[in-house]
N, C-alpha and C positions, 0 to 999 in steps of 0.2 A: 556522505562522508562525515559531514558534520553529525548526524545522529548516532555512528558509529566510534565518534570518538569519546562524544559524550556514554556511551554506553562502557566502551572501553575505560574511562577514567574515572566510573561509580559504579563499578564493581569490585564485593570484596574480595583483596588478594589475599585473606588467611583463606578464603573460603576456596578461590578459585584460582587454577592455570591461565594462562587465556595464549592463542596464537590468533593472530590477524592473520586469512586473506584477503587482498587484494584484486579486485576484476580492472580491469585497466582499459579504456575506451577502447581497445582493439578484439574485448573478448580474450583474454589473457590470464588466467589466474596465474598471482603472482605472491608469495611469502615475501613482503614489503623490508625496503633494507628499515625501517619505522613504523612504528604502529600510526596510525593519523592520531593527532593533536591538534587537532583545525576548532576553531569557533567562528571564522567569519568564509565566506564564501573567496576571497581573495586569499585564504592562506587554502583553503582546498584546491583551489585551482595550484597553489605552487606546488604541494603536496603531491597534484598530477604530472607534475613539471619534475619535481624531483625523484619517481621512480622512473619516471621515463628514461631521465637522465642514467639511473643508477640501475637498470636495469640488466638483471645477469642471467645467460641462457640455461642455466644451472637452476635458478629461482624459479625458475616457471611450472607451475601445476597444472598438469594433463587432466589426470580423472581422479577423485576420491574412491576408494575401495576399500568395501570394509571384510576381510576377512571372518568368516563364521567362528573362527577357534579363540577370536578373544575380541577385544573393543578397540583394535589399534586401526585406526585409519591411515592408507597409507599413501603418499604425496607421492607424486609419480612427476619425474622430469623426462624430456625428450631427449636430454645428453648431446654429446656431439657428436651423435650418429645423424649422419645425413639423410635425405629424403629417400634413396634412393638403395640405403643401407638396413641390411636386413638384421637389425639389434634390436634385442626389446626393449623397452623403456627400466630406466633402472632408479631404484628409492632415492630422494634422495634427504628425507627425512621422515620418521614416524612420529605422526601425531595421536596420540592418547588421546581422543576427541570420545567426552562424554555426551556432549552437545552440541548443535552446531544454531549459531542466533544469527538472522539472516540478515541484517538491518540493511535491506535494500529495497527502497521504492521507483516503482512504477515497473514496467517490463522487462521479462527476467527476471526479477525479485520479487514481485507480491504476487503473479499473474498463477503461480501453481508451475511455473518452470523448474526452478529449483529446490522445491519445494517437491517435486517428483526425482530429481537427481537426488536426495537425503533420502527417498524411499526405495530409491533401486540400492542405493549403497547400504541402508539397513541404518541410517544414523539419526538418530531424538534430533529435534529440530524444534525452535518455540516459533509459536504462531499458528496459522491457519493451515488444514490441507492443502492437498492437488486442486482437490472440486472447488471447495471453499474458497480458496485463492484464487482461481481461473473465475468463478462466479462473482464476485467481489467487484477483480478488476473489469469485467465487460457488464457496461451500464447497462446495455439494450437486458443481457437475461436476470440482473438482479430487478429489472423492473416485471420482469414475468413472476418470477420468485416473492416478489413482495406483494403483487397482485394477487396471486394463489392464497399467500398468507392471510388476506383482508385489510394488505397494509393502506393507509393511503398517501396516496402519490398524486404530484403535478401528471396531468396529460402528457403523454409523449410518442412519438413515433420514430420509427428505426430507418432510417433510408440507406440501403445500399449502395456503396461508393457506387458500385457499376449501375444500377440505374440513375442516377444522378451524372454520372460522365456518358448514359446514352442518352438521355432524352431528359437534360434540365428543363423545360418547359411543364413538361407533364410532370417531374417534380415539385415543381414551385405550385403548381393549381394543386395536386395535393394537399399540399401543407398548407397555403393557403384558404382551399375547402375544410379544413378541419380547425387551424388554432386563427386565435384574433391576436394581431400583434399588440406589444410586442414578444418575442420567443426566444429560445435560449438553444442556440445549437453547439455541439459539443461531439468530438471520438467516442466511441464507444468505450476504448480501452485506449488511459490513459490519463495519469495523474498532475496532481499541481496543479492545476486550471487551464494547462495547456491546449491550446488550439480553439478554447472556448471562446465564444464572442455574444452577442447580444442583438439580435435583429428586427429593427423598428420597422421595416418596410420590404419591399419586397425584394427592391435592390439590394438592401442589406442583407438579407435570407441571401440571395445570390451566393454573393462576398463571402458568408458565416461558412455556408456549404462548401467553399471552393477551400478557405481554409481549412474547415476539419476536415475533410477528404483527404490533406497531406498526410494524416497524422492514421488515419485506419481505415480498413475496407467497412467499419457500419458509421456512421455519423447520425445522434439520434439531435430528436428536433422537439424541446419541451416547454411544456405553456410555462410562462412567466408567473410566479405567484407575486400579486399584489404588494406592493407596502411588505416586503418578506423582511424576517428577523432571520438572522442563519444563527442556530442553537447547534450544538455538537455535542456528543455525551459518550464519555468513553466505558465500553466493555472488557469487562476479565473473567474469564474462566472458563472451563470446557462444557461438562456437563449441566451444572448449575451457576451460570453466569451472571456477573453484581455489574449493576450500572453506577455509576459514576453522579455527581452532582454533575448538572449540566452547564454548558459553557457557552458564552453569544462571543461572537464576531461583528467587530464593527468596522468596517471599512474605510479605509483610509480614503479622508477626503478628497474628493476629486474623484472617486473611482465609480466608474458605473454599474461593477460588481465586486463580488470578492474576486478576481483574478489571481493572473499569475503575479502581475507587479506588486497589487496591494499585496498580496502574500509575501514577499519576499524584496520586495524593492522600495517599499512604501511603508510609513507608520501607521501601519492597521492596529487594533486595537482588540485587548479580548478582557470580556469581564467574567469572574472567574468568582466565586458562581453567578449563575444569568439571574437577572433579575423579575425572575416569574413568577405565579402564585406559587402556593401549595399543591394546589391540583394542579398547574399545568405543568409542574414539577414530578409528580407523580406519574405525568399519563407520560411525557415524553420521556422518562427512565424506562417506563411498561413498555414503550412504541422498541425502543433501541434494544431490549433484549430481543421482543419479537422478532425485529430485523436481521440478528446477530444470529438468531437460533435459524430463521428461515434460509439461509445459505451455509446451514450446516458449519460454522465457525468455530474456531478453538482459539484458546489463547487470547485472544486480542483483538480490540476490534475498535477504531470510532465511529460511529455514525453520526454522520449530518441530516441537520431539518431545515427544512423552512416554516417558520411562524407565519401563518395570515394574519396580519394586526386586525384586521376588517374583519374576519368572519371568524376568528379566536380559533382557525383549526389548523393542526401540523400538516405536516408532507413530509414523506421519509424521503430524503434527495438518493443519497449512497452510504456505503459501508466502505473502509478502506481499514484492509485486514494486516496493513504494515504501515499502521500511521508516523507520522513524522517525529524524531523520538531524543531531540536535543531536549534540555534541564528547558528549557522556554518554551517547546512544542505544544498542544493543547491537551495531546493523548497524557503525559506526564502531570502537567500541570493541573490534570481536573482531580485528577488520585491523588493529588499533592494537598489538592485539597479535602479530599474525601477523607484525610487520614490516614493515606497512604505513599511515603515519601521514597523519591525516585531509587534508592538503595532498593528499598524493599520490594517496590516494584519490580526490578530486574530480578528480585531472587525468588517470587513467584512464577513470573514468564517462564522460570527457568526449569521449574520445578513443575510446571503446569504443561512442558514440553518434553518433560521425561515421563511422564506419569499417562501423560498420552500415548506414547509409544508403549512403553511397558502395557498397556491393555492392549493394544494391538499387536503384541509378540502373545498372547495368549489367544489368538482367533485362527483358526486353519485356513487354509490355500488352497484342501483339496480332499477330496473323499477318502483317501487312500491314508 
């Protein structure tokens, strides 16, 4: 919410219309009685509080559907036709939607969900595909994906919620036979550093696994890199993609990784640009387009590293194809520095998501 409002309030309005939807924790698209205005996490949460409140069965958006005979997209409400009532659903506004910017992360929003509802409807969309997006967010195949590439990566393996709820034992001597602690277990799919933990020991492996297991059916298990720097470097563009000056993360004290808390709850720290050579500047711009091209990406992309201080060599961690996108995020703020300031930035996204589409309105569907 918060990256959407900042998006919402640095875009230009000689240049553009704009209509806010609204998804609303019940799965509900909703035309908001307010566009969001939020910068702290306390005024998003009222913001949640306040459509809930203000919410009208008239507001609610069913399905997007784009008609073939012109660019009108049209908002479809359930009416006060009852469940059990045989009325079709009726307009209850048409949106002129030249583009649609999805600024929503983690699932449902980056996973290639909605990102296939803009392709059944026929509507530009910035950012990543179906594949690219669905690839992005599940760690376990962007780690096959980067392996295929020659990227390199921390050791990792994929464990199965359901073998891990039939026979933890033979889990634990797994992982145990292959990584030396300590390891880093995590969801597979699934953003913010949620559900991630850090596991010194075996009883802690336990714990890690029993936690990510809430959160998705693969929960992968990856060796620790040493003494790690975490470098981030942001990607833009479809075909021919520019990296970014690269960015470190420094964790807010007390944290024993970058988390969810130092992320978001804690005074973590980013230096902007990281403070590497020349060369290792160059290789990890080379690494992150690599990365960005090997799951097939469009539009946008950051990728994280880890630096081994000890043995001077990166590890491509992930790719997150709908990074976080307030005026302070890192995805903004590396292009901010690269010469690229957040205005301008949205009006390439913009432009890099029609432009995609338009090649792909030029490729057949069928022999015939």
């Amino acid at each position: 919410m918060r990256s959407a409002a900042s998006v919402l309030a640095n875009l230009d309005r000689k240049r553009y219309d704009t209509a806010a939807i609204y998804i609303d924790p019940e799965g509900r698209w909703i035309l908001p009685s307010r566009p969001p205005d939020v910068s702290t996490d306390a005024e998003a949460r009222e913001y949640v509080r306040d459509q809930a409140r203000s919410f009208r069965r008239d507001s609610e958006v069913v399905m997007p559907a784009r008609p073939a005979a012109d660019d009108t997209l049209l908002v479809f409400s359930r009416g006060a036709a009852g469940p059990d009532e045989d009325a079709d659903p009726s307009p209850i506004r048409a949106l002129h939607l030249d583009v649609a910017f999805p600024v929503l992360h983690g699932p449902y929003g980056e996973d290639g969900t909605i990102q296939g509802l803009f392709e059944l409807a026929n509507v530009p969309y910035v950012g990543a595909g179906v594949m690219a997006s669905a690839v992005g967010m599940d760690k376990s195949i962007t780690k096959v994906l980067f392996a295929q590439r020659g990227l390199p990566t921390a050791a990792v393996d994929t464990i199965p919620r359901f073998d891990w709820m039939a026979d933890r034992a033979a889990v634990l001597r797994r992982v145990a036979g292959r990584f030396a602690f300590p390891v880093f277990v995590k969801p597979a799919n699934l953003g913010s550093s949620v559900g991630i933990s850090k596991a010194r020991n075996e009883a802690e492996l336990a714990a890690s696994l029993d936690l990510a297991a809430q959160f998705d059916r693969k929960v992968l298990v990856e060796a620790a890199v040493p003494n790690a720097r975490e470098i981030e470097v942001a990607v833009l563009g479809n075909e021919v993609p520019e990296a970014s000056v690269p960015g470190e993360i420094i964790p807010a004290e007390g944290s024993v990784f970058y988390d969810y808390e130092a992320k978001y709850t804690k005074d973590s720290g980013l230096l902007v640009p990281a403070p590497l050579t020349p060369a290792q500047t160059a290789e990890v711009r080379r690494l992150a387009i690599e990365a960005y091209q090997a799951i097939d990406a469009a539009g946008l992309g950051r990728v994280d590293f880890l630096f081994d201080r000890e043995a001077c060599a990166w590890h491509v961690s992930e790719i997150n194809t709908m990074p976080g996108f307030t005026t302070i995020s890192m995805y903004p703020r590396l292009w901010e520095a690269s010469g690229l300031a957040y205005g301008a930035l949205l009006d390439r996204l913009i432009d890099l998501g029609l432009e995609r589409h338009a090649a792909k309105q030029e490729l057949r569907t069928s022999a015939a």
